[in-house]
Kinemage of the C-alpha trace (Angstrom):
@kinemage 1
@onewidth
@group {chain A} dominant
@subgroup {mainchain}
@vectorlist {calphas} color= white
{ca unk a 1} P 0.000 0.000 0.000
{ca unk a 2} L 1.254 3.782 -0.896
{ca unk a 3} L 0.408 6.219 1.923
{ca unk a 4} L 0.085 9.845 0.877
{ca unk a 5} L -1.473 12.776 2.907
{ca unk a 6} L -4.916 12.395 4.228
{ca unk a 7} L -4.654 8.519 4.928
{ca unk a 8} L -6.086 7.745 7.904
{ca unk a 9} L -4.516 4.812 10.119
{ca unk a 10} L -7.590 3.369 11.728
{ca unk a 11} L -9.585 5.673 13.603
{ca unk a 12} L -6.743 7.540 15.382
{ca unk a 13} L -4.195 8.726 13.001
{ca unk a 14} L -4.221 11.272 9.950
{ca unk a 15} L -0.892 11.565 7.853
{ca unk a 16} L -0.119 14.796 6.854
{ca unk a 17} L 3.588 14.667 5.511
{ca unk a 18} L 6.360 12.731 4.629
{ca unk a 19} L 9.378 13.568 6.595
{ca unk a 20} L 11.952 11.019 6.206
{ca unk a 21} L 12.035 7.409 4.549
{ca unk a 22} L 14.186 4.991 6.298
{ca unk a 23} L 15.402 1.328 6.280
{ca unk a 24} L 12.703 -0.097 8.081
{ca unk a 25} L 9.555 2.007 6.659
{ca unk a 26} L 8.182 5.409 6.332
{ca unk a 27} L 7.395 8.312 8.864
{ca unk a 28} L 5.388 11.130 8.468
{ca unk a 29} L 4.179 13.970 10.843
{ca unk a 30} L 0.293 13.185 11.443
{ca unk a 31} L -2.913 14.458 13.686
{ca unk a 32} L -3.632 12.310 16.206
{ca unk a 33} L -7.207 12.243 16.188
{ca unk a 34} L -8.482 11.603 19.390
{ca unk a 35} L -5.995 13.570 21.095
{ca unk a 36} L -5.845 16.446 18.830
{ca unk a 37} L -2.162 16.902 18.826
{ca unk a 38} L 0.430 16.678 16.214
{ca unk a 39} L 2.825 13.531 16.373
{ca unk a 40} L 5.175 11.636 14.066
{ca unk a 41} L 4.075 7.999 13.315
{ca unk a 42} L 6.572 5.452 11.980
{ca unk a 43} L 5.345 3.046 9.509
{ca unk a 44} L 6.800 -0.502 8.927
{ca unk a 45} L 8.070 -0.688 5.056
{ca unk a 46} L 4.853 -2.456 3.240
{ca unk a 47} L 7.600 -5.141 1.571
{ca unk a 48} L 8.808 -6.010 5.448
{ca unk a 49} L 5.000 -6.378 6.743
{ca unk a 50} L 4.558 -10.082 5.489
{ca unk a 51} L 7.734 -10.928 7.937
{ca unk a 52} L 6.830 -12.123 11.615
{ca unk a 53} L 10.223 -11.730 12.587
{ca unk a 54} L 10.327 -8.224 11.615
{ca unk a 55} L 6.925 -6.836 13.011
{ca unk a 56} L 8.691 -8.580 16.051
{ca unk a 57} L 11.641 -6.225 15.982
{ca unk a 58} L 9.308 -3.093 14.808
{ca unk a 59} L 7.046 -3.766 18.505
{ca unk a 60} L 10.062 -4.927 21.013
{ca unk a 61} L 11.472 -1.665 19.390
{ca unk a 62} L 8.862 0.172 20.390
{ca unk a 63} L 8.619 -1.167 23.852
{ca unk a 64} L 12.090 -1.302 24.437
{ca unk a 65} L 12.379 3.066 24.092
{ca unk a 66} L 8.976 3.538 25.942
{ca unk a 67} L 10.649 2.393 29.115
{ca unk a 68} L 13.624 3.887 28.931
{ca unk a 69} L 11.819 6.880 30.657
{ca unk a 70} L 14.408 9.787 30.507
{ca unk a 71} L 13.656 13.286 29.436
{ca unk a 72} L 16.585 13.041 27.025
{ca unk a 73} L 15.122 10.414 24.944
{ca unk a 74} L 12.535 10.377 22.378
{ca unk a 75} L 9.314 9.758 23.538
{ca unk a 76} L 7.493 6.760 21.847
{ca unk a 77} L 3.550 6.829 22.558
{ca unk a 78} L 2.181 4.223 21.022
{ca unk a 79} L 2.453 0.673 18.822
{ca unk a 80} L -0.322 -0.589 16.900
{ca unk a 81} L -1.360 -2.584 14.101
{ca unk a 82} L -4.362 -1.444 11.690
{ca unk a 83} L -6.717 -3.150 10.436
{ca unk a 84} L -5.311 -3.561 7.433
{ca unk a 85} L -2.226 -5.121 8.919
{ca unk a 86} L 0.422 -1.784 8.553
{ca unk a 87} L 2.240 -1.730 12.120
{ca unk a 88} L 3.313 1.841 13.057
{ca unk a 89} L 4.962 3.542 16.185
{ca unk a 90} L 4.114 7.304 17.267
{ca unk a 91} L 6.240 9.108 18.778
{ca unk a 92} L 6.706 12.573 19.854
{ca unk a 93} L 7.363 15.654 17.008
{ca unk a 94} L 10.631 16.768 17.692
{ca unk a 95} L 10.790 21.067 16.791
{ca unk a 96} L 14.668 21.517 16.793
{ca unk a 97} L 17.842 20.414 14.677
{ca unk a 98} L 20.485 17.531 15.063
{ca unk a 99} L 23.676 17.937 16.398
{ca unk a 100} L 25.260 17.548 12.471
{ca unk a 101} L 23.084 20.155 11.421
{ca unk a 102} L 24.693 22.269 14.109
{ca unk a 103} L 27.889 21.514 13.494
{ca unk a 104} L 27.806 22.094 9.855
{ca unk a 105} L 26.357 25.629 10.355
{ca unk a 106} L 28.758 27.048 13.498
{ca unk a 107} L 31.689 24.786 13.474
{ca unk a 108} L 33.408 23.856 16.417
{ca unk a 109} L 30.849 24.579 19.193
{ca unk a 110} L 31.594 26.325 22.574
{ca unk a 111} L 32.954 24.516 25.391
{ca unk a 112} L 29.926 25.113 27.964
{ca unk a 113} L 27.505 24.065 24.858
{ca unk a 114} L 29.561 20.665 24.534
{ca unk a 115} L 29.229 19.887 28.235
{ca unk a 116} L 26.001 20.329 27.802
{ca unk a 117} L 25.657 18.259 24.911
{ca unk a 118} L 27.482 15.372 26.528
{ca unk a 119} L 26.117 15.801 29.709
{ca unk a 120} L 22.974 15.117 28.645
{ca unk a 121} L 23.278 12.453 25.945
{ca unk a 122} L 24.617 10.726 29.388
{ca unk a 123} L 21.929 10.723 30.722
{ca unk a 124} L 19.977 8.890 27.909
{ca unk a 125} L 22.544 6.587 28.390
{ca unk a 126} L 22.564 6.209 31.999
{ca unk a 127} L 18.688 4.860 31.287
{ca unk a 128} L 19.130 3.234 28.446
{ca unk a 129} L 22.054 0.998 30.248
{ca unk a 130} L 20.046 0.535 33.059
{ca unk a 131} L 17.536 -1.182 31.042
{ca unk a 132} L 20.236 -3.309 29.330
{ca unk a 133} L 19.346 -1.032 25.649
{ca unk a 134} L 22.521 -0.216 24.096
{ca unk a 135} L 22.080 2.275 21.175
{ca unk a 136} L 24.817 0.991 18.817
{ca unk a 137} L 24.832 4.468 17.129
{ca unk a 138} L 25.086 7.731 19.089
{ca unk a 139} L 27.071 10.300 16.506
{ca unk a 140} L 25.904 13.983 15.822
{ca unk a 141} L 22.698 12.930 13.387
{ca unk a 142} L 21.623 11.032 16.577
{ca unk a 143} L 21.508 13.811 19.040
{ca unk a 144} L 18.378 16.577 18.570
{ca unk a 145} L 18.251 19.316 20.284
{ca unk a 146} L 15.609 21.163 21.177
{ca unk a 147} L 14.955 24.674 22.312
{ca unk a 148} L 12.697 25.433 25.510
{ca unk a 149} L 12.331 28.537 27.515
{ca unk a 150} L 14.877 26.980 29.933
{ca unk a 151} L 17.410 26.873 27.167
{ca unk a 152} L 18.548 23.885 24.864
{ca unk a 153} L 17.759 20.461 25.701
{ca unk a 154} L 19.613 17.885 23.869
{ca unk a 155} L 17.739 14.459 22.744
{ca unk a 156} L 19.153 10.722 22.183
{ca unk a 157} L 17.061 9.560 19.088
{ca unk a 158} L 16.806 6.544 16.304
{ca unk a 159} L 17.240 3.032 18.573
{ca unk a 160} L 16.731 1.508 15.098
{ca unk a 161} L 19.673 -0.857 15.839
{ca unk a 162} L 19.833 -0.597 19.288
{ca unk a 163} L 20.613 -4.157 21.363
{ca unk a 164} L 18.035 -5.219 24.074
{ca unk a 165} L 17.438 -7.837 26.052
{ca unk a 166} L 13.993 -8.564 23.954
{ca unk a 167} L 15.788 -8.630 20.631
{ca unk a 168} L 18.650 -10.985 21.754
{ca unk a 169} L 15.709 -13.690 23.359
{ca unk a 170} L 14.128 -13.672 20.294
{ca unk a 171} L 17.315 -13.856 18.009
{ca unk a 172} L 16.239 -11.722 15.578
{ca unk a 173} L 19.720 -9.967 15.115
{ca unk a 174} L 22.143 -11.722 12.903
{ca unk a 175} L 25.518 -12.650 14.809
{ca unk a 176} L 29.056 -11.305 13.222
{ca unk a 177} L 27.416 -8.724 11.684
{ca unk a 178} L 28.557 -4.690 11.535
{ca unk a 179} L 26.060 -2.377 13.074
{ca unk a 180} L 26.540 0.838 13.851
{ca unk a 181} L 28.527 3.942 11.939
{ca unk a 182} L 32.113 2.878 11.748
{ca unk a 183} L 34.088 6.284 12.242
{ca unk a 184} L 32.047 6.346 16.151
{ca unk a 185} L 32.184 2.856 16.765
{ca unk a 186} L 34.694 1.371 19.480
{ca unk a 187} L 37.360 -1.005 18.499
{ca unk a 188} L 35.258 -3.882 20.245
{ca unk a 189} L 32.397 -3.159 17.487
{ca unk a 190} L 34.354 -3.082 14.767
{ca unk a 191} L 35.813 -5.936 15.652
{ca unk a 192} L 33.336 -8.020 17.152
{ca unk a 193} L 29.903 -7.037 17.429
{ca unk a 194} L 28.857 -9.990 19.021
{ca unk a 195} L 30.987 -9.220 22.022
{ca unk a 196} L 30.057 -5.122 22.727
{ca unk a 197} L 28.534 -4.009 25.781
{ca unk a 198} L 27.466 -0.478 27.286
{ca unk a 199} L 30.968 0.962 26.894
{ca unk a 200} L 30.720 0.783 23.317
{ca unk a 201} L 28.168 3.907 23.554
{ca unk a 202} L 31.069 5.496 26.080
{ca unk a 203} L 33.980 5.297 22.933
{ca unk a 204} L 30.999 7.231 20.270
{ca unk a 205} L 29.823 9.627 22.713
{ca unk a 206} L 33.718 10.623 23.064
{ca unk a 207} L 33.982 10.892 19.643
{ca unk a 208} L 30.912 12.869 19.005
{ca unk a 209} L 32.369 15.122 21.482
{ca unk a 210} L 35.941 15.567 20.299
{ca unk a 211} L 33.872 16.552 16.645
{ca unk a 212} L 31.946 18.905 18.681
{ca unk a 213} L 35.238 20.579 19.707
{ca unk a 214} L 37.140 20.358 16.844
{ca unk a 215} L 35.306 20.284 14.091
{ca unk a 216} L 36.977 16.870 13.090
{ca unk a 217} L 37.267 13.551 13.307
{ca unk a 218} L 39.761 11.723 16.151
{ca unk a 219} L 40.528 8.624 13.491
{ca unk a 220} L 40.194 10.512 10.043
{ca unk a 221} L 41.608 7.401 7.981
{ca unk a 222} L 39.872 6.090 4.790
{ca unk a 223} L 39.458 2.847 5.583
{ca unk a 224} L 38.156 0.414 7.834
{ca unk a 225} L 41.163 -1.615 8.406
{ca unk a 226} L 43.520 1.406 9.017
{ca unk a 227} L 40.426 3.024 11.248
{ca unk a 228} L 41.056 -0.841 13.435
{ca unk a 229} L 44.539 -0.182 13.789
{ca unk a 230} L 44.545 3.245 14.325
{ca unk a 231} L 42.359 3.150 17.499
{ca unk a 232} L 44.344 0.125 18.618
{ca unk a 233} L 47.464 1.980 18.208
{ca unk a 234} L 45.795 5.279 19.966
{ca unk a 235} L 46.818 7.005 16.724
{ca unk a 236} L 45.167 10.374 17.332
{ca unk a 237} L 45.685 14.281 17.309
{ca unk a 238} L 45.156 15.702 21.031
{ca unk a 239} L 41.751 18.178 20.240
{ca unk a 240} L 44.529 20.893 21.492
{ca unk a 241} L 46.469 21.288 18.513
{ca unk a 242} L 42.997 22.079 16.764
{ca unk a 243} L 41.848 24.621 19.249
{ca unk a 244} L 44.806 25.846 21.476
{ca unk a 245} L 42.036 27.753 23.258
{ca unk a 246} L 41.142 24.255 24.545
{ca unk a 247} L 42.350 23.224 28.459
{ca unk a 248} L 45.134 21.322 28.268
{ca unk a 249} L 43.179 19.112 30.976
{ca unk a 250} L 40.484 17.682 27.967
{ca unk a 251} L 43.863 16.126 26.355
{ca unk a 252} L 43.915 13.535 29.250
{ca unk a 253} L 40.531 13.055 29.183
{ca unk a 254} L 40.130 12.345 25.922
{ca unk a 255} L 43.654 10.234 26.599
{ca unk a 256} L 41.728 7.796 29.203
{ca unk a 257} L 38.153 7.943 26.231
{ca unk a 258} L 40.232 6.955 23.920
{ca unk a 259} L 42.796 4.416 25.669
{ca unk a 260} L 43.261 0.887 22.770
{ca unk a 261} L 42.483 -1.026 26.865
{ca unk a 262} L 38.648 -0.615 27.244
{ca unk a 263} L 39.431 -1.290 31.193
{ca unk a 264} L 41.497 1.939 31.062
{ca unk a 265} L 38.588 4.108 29.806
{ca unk a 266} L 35.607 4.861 31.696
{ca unk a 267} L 32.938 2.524 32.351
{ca unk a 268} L 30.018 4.349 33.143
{ca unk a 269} L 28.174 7.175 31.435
{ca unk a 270} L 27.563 9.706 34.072
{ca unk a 271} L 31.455 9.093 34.953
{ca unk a 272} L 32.105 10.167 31.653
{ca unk a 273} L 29.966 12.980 31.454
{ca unk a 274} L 31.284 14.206 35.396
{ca unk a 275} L 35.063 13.562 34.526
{ca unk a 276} L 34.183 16.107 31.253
{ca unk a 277} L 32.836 18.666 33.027
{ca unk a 278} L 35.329 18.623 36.154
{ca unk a 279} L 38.057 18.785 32.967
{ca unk a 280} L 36.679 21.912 31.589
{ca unk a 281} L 35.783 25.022 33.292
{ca unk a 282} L 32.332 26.310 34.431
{ca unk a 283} L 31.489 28.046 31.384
{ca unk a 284} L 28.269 29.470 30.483
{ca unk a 285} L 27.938 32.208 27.446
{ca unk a 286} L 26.382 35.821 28.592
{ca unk a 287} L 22.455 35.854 28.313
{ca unk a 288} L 22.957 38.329 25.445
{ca unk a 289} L 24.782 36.096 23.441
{ca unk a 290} L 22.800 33.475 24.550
{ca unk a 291} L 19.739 34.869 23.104
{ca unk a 292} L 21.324 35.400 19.733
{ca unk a 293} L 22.475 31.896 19.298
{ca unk a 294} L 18.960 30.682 19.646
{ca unk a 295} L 17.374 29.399 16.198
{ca unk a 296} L 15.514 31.079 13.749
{ca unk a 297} L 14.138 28.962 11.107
{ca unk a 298} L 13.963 28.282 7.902
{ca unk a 299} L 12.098 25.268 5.785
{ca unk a 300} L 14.110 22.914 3.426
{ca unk a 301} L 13.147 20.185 1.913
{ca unk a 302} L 12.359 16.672 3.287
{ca unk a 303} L 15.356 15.025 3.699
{ca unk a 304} L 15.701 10.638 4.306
{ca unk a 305} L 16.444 9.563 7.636
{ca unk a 306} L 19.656 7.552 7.902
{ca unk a 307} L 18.506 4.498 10.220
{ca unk a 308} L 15.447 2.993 12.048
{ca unk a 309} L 13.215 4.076 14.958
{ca unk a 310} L 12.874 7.992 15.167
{ca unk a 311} L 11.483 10.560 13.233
{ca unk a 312} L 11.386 14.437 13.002
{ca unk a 313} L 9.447 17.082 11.252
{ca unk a 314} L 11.147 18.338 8.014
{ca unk a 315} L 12.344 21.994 8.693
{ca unk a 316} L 15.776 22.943 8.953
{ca unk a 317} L 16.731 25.956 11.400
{ca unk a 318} L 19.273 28.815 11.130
{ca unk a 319} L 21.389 30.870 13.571
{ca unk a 320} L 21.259 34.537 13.979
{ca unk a 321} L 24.347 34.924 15.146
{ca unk a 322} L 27.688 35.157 13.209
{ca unk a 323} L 28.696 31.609 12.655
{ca unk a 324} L 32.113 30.209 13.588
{ca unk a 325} L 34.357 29.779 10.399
{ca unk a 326} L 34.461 25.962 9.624
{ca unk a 327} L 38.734 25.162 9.645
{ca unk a 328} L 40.467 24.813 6.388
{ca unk a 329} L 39.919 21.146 5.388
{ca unk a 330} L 43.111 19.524 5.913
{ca unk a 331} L 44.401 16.450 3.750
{ca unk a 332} L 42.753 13.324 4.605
{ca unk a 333} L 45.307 10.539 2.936
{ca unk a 334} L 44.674 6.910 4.141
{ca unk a 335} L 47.342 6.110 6.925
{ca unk a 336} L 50.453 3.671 7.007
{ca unk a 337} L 49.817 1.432 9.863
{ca unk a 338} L 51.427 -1.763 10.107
{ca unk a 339} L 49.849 -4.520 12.857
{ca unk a 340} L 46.919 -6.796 12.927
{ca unk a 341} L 43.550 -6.346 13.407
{ca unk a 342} L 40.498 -8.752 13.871
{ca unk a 343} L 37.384 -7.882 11.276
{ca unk a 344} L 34.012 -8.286 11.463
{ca unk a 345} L 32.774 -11.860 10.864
{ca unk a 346} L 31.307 -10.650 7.902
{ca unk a 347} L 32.680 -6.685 6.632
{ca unk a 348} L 31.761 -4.913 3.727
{ca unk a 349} L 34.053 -5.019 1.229
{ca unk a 350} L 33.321 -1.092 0.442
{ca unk a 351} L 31.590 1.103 2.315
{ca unk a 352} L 31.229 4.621 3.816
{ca unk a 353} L 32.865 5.174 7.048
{ca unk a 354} L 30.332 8.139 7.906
{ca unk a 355} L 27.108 6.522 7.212
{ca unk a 356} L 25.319 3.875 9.401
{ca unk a 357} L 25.653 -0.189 8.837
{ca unk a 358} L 22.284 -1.471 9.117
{ca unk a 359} L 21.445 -5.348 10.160
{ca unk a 360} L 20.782 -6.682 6.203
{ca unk a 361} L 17.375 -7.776 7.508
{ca unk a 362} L 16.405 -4.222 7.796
{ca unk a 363} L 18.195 -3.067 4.703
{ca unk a 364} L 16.922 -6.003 2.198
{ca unk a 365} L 19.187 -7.814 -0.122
{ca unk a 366} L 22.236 -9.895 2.074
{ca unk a 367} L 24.173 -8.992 -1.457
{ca unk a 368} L 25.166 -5.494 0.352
{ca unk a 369} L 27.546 -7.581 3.153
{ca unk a 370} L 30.645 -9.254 1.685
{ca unk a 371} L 32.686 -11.848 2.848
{ca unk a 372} L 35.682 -10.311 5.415
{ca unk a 373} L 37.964 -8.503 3.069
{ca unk a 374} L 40.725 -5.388 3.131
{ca unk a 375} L 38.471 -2.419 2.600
{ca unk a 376} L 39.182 -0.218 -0.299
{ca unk a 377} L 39.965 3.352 0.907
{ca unk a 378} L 37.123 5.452 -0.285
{ca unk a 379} L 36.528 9.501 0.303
{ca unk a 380} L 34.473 10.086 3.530
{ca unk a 381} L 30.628 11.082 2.864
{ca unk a 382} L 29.372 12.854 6.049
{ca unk a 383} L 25.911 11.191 7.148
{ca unk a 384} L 22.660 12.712 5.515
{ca unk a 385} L 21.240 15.358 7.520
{ca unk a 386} L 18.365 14.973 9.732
{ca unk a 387} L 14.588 15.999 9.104
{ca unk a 388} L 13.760 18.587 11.365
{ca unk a 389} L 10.652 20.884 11.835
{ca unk a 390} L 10.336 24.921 13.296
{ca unk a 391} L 11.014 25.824 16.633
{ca unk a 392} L 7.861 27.342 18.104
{ca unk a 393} L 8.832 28.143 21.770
{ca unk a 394} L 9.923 31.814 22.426
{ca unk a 395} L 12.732 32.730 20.313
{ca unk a 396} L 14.924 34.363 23.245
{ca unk a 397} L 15.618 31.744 26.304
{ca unk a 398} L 18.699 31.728 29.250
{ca unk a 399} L 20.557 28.774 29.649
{ca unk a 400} L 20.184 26.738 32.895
{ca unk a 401} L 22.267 27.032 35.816
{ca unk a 402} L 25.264 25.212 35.867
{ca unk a 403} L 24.899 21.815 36.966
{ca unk a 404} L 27.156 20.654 40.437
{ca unk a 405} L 29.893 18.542 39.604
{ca unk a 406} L 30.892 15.173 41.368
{ca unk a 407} L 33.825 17.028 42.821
{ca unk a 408} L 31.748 19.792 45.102
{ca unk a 409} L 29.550 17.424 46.248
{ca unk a 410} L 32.471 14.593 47.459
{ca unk a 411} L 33.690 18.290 49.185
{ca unk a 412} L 30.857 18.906 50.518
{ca unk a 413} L 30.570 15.024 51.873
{ca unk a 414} L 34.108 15.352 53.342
{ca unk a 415} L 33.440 18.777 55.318
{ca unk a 416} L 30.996 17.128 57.081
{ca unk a 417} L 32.160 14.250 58.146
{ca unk a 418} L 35.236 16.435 59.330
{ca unk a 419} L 32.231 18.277 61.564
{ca unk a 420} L 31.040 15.007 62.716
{ca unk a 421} L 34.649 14.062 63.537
{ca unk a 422} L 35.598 17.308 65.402
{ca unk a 423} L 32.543 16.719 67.176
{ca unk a 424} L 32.932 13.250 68.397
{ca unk a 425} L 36.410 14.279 69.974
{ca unk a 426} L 35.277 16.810 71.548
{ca unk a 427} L 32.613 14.934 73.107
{ca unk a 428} L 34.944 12.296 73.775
{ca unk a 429} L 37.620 15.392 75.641
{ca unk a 430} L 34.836 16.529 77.760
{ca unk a 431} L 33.355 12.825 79.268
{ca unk a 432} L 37.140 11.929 80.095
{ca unk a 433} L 37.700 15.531 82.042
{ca unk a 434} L 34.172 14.686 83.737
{ca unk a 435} L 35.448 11.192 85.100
{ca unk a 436} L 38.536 12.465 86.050
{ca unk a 437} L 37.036 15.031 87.920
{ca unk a 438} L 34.680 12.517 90.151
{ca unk a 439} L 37.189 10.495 90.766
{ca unk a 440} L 38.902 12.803 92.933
């Protein structure tokens, strides 16, 4: 069946516009009719529908990001089947731009704005892990912010691929197979997939923010097999000499992100995101400025998505405020690495180290995967943007409060059980003066 504007889903849904197509299906913004509010509805790819393995996937999907529960996560409100056998997921309308969008407008962002950025994709983390979801994916197209009178709030998005406990039970993901975006995967994805727990999501959210800063990628090689050895050699420039203005601190932390021993990096997300901000300095930009780097938007076309589970309305947004230069591209030859590397179980022969590697029972035809083989160095395509939609909240907003760090609340821990301490002796002082005393 072809949906076009004006289908009705049942008796709940209206689809008014295609925003993005992806591997999986189609998703459009739509009316929710007995709610009266706007929502994006994901629909499962007509060709895919006869599969019982794959409306499966499309529901524990579902499921799997409606419990996740975290502000910073795209809200999913709803899984159905119609009558006439389509399965589709709603999920909120996201009124913002992605983190790539972002970066391809301004450049290297500011140092408070990447804190905040990081901070916060964290935190979708944090819940996500908690619920054993691993997203398999977090890079710039993944993150979404979102403006509110508060200030920016950044959003984890697509769990197209994402590992759960539901998926695994029901074996519908194919073993030795590459998922994810190679240039922010970990070494342990790239090399086996099979293997990969909730650290993985630590290396890409490192990487994301190192482009953040920079502008650039840690690993720029042209190749899979040289991007392998390169992170297992910690073959990388220090964000520093790409931003002098840069504490020299956020060298060792990107050091320990980015150590080849994944019991040398951090294993947690909130340590991650704490160690960050305790690297950096409390740095928030003046409300004036503030206000001027809020968006103003501007529509563009619909754009495709670039993997599975989330949608967002198709506007892109502008800056008023005068952008920062984008660096001089610098040359990008493939590097000479000598060492060994272990490859997927089953690599593409060619592919693009900036896009996302889909399971091939999302992405049709198993022709795409090849047997393991040295990868062909091939220019690096940067990730199609992401479908957005206009901001409607206030166009002038202050950034939150700084949040506390780790740091000031161990010191605040410390001073009192110092005051506890104190106390105790002199407690202890005054009952020994007070025998004494009696026993005279």
């Amino acid at each position: 069946m072809s949906f076009t504007p004006g289908t009705s889903l049942g008796d709940k849904l209206r689809l008014e516009r295609l925003v993005g197509r992806g591997a999986s299906g189609e998703v459009w913004a739509a009316e929710h009719l007995r709610l009266g509010a706007r929502v994006a509805v994901k629909i499962l790819d007509t060709m895919l529908e006869d599969r019982a393995d794959m409306q499966q996937r499309f529901m524990h999907e579902a499921r799997a990001v409606a419990q996740i529960g975290s502000p910073h996560v795209v809200s999913v409100h709803d899984c159905d089947i119609t009558p006439e056998g389509h399965p589709y997921i709603v999920m909120e309308l996201l009124q913002g731009e992605s983190l790539d969008e972002r970066l391809k407008r301004l450049g290297p962002l500011p140092l408070h704005e990447v804190l905040d950025a990081v901070e916060q994709t964290c935190r979708a983390l944090a819940a996500a892990h908690a619920r054993g979801i691993i997203h398999r994916d977090v890079k710039p197209a993944n993150v979404f912010l979102v403006a509110w009178q508060a200030g920016l709030v950044f959003k984890l998005i697509d769990f197209g691929i994402a590992k759960h406990p539901a998926i695994a039970q029901l074996g519908l993901t194919a073993t030795g197979v590459l998922l994810g975006t190679p240039r922010y995967m970990s070494p342990e994805q790239l090399e086996d997939p099979r293997q990969i727990d909730h650290r993985a999501d630590l290396w890409s959210t490192a990487v994301v923010a190192y482009e953040c800063l920079t502008g650039k990628l840690p690993f720029p090689v042209e190749s899979l097999v040289a991007l392998c050895l390169a992170q297992r050699a910690g073959e990388y420039t220090p964000p520093r000499r790409h931003r002098p203005d840069l504490p020299a601190s956020l060298d060792r932390w990107f050091a320990r992100a980015f150590a080849p021993d994944i019991n040398r990096r951090f294993q947690h997300a909130m340590e991650l995101a704490a160690t960050l901000r305790e690297a950096a300095p409390a740095q928030r930009m003046d409300p004036v400025v503030s206000e001027r780097r809020n968006f103003a938007i501007g529509p563009t076309a619909p754009q495709p998505m670039v993997s599975g589970t989330v949608v967002v309305p198709a506007f892109a947004t502008t800056v008023a405020i005068d952008a920062i230069p984008e660096p001089a591209a610098e040359s990008r030859a493939p590097q000479s690495l000598s060492g060994t590397v272990a490859l997927p179980d089953a690599a593409p022969m060619s592919m693009d180290l900036g896009s996302t590697v889909h399971d091939p029972s999302l992405i049709g035809p198993p022709s795409i995967v090849a047997p393991p083989s040295v990868v062909a160095p091939r220019s690096v395509v940067a990730p199609p943007s992401m479908v957005v939609a206009p901001i409607r909240q206030p166009p002038f907003v202050q950034a939150p409060p700084p949040s506390r760090t780790y740091a000031a609340q161990a010191s605040q821990r410390a001073s009192i059980a110092t005051i506890i301490m104190i106390a105790t002796l002199a407690l202890g002082v005054v009952i020994v003066a007070l025998a004494w005393w009696l026993s005279r």
